[in-house]
LOSE-383005 format. One record per residue (C-alpha): residue in one letter; x, y, z. Coordinates in steps of 0.5 Angstrom, whole numbers, plus 500, padded with zeros to 3 digits. Example, Ala and Ser with C-alpha at 12.3 -4.5 7.8 and 13.67 -1.06 7.14 Angstrom:
+---------+-----+-----+-----+
: residuo :   u :   v :   w :
+---------+-----+-----+-----+
:       a : 525 : 491 : 516 :
:       s : 527 : 498 : 514 :
+---------+-----+-----+-----+
REM end
This chain:
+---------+-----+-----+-----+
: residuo :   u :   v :   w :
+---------+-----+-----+-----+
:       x : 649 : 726 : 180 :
:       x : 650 : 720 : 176 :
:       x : 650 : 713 : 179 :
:       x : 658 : 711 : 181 :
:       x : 661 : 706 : 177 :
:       x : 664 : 700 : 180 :
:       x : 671 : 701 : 177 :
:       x : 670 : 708 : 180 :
:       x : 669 : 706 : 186 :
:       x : 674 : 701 : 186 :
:       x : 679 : 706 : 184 :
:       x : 676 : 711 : 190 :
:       x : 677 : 705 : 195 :
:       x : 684 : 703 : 193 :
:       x : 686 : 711 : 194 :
:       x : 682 : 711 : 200 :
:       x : 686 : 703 : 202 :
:       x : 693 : 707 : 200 :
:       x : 691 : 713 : 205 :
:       x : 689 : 708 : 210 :
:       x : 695 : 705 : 210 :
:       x : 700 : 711 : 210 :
:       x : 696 : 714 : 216 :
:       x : 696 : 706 : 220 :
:       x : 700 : 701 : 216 :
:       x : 696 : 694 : 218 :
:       x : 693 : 697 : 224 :
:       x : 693 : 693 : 230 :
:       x : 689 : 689 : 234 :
:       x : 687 : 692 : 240 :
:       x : 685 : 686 : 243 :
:       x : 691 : 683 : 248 :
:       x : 692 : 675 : 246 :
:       x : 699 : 674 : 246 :
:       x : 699 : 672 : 239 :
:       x : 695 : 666 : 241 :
:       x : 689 : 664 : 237 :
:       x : 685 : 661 : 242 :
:       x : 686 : 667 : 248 :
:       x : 684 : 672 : 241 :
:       x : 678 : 667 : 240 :
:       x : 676 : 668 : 247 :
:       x : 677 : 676 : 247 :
:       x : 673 : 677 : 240 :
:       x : 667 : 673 : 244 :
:       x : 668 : 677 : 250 :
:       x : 668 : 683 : 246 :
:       x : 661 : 683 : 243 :
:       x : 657 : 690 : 246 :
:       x : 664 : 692 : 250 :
:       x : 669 : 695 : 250 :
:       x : 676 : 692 : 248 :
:       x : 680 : 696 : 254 :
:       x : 674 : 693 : 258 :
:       x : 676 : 685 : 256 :
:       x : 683 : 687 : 257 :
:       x : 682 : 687 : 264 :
:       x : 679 : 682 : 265 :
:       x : 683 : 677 : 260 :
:       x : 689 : 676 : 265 :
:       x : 685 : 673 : 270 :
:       x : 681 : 669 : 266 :
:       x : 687 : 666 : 263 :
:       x : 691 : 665 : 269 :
:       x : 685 : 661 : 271 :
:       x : 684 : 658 : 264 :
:       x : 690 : 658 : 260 :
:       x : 688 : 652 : 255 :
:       x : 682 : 650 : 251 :
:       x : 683 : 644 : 255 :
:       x : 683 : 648 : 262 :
:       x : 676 : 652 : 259 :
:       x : 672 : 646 : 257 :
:       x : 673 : 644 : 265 :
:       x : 671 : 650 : 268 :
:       x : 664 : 650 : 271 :
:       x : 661 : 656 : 268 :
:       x : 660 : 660 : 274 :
:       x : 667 : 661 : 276 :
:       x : 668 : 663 : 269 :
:       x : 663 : 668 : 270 :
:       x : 665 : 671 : 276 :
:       x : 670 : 672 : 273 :
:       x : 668 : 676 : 266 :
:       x : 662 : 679 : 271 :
:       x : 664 : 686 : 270 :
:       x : 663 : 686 : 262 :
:       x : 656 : 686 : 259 :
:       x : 652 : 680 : 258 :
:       x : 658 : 675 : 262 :
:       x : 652 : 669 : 264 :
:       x : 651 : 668 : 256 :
:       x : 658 : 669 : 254 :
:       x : 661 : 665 : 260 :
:       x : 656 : 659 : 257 :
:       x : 659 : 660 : 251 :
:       x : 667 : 660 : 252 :
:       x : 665 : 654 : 256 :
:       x : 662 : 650 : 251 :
:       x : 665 : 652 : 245 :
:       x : 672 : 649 : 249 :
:       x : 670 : 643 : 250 :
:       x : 667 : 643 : 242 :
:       x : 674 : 645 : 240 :
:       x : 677 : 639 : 245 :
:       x : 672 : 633 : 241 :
:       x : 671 : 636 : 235 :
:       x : 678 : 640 : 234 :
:       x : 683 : 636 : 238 :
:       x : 683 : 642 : 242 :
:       x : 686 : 647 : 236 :
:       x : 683 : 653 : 234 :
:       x : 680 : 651 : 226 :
:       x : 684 : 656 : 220 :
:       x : 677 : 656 : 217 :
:       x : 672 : 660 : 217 :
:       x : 666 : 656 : 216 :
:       x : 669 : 651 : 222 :
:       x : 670 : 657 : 226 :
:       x : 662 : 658 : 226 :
:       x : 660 : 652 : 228 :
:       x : 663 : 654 : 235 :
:       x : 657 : 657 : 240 :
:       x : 657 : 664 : 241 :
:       x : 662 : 664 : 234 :
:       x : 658 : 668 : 228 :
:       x : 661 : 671 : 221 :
:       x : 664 : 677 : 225 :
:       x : 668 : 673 : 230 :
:       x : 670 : 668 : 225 :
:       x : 673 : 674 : 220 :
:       x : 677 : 677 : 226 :
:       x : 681 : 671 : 227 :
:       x : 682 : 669 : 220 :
:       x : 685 : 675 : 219 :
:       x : 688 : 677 : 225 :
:       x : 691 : 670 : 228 :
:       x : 692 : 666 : 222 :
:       x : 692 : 672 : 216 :
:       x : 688 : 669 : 212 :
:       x : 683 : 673 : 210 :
:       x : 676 : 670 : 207 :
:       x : 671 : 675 : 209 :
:       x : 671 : 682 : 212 :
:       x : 669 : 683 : 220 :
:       x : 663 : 689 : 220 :
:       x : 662 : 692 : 228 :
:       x : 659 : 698 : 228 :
:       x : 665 : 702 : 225 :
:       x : 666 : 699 : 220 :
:       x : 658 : 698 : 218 :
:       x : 657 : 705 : 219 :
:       x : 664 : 708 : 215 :
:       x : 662 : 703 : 209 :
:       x : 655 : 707 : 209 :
:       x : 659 : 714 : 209 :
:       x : 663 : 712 : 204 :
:       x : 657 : 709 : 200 :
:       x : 661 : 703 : 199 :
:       x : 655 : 700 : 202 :
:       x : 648 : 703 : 200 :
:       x : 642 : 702 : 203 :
:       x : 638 : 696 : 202 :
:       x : 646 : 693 : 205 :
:       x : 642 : 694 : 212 :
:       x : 645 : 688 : 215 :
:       x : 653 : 687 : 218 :
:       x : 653 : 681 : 212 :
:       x : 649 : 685 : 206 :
:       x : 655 : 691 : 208 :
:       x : 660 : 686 : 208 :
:       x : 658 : 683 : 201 :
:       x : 658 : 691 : 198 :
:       x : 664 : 691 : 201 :
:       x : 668 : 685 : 198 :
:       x : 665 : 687 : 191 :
:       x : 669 : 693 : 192 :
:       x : 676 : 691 : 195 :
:       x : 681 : 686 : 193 :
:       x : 682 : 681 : 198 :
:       x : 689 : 683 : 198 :
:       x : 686 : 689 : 202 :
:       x : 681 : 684 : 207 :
:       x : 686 : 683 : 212 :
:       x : 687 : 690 : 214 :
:       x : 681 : 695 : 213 :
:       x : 677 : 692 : 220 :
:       x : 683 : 695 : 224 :
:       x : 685 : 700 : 220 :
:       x : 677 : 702 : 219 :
:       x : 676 : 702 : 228 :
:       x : 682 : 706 : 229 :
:       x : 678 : 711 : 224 :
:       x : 671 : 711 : 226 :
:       x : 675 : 712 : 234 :
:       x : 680 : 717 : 231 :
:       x : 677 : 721 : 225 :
:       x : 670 : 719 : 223 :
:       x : 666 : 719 : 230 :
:       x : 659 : 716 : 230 :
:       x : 656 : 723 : 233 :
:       x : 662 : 728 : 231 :
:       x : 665 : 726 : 225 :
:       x : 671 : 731 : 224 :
:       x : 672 : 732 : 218 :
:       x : 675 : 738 : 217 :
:       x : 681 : 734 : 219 :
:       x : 679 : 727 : 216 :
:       x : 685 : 726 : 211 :
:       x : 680 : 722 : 206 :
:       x : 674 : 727 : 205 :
:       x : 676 : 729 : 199 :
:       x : 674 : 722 : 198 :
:       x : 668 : 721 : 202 :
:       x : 661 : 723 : 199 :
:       x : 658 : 725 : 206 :
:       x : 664 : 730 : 207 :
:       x : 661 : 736 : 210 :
:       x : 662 : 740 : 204 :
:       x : 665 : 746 : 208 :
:       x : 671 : 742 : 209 :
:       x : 673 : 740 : 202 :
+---------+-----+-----+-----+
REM end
């Protein structure tokens, strides 16, 4: 089979974006943060290696105690903890919400920064959380957010190849694909396929509306 081309495969993208959007519009967050940019922030962080049902029970707590940066950097971390006890690693990430509260009180008069290199100098902030509240929050999209989902749908599509081994490699391949237009959607609507049609240890796409588009489509189905 010959090498795709880039303007191939940008044209498969964009159909596959178009289909995308029919079946899930914008997609939503499934993270619940009261349109608030600093509960989001919170929420993705606690997200990591968790589920997101799992962070929306113990957000309410967290934030009737802590509703603020402000009231977040005086926390003593321990309290924190006992609070997030139940989600994986919460010692780290109670250290985490802690500090980088009281980075965005002296360094960020205690706003959440619209720019995703500031964002990433908050503890426990990386490239990924950085997108998620780029897009989601400020809708202002400077990258894309790669979990497992994407990272794994970006390599089905082979939108990413094989030397893309790393969450930042993918999402490179992927930025080379997709206008920026398009940034701002593909995270949520990629997690709600990945749950939804293109299951890690199953996929079924037998009934997957963009295998017709995908070169790791069971070929029985198409």
């Amino acid at each position: 089979m010959p090498r795709e081309t880039m303007a191939a495969k940008r044209e498969r993208a964009a159909e596959i974006e178009k289909r995308m959007f029919d079946h899930y519009g914008a997609g939503a967050c499934s993270l619940d943060y009261e349109c608030d940019p600093f509960r989001l922030l919170v929420a993705v962080v606690l997200s990591a290696q968790c589920t997101d049902a799992a962070v929306n029970k113990v957000t309410p707590s967290l934030f009737a105690a802590y509703p603020t940066p402000a009231a977040l950097a005086q926390a003593n971390v321990t309290d924190v903890a006992t609070i997030i006890h139940s989600l994986g690693f919460f010692r780290a990430k109670a250290t985490h919400l802690v500090h980088l509260s009281q980075v965005l009180m002296t360094d960020f008069g205690g706003e959440v920064p619209n720019d995703i290199d500031a964002l990433q100098t908050l503890p426990g902030v990386g490239r990924k959380t950085a997108n998620v509240v780029m897009c989601e929050a400020f809708k202002n999209p400077q990258g894309i957010a790669v979990d497992t989902h994407v990272f794994r749908i970006a390599h089905k599509l082979k939108f990413a190849g094989p030397s893309a081994d790393t969450p930042a490699k993918t999402e490179a391949a992927l930025l080379k694909t997709y206008p920026q237009k398009d940034w701002l959607y593909i995270n949520h609507q990629w997690v709600h396929f990945g749950r939804e049609f293109c299951i890690a240890r199953r996929p079924r796409c037998a009934d997957c509306f963009i295998a017709d588009l995908c070169p790791s489509a069971s070929k029985d189905v198409l």
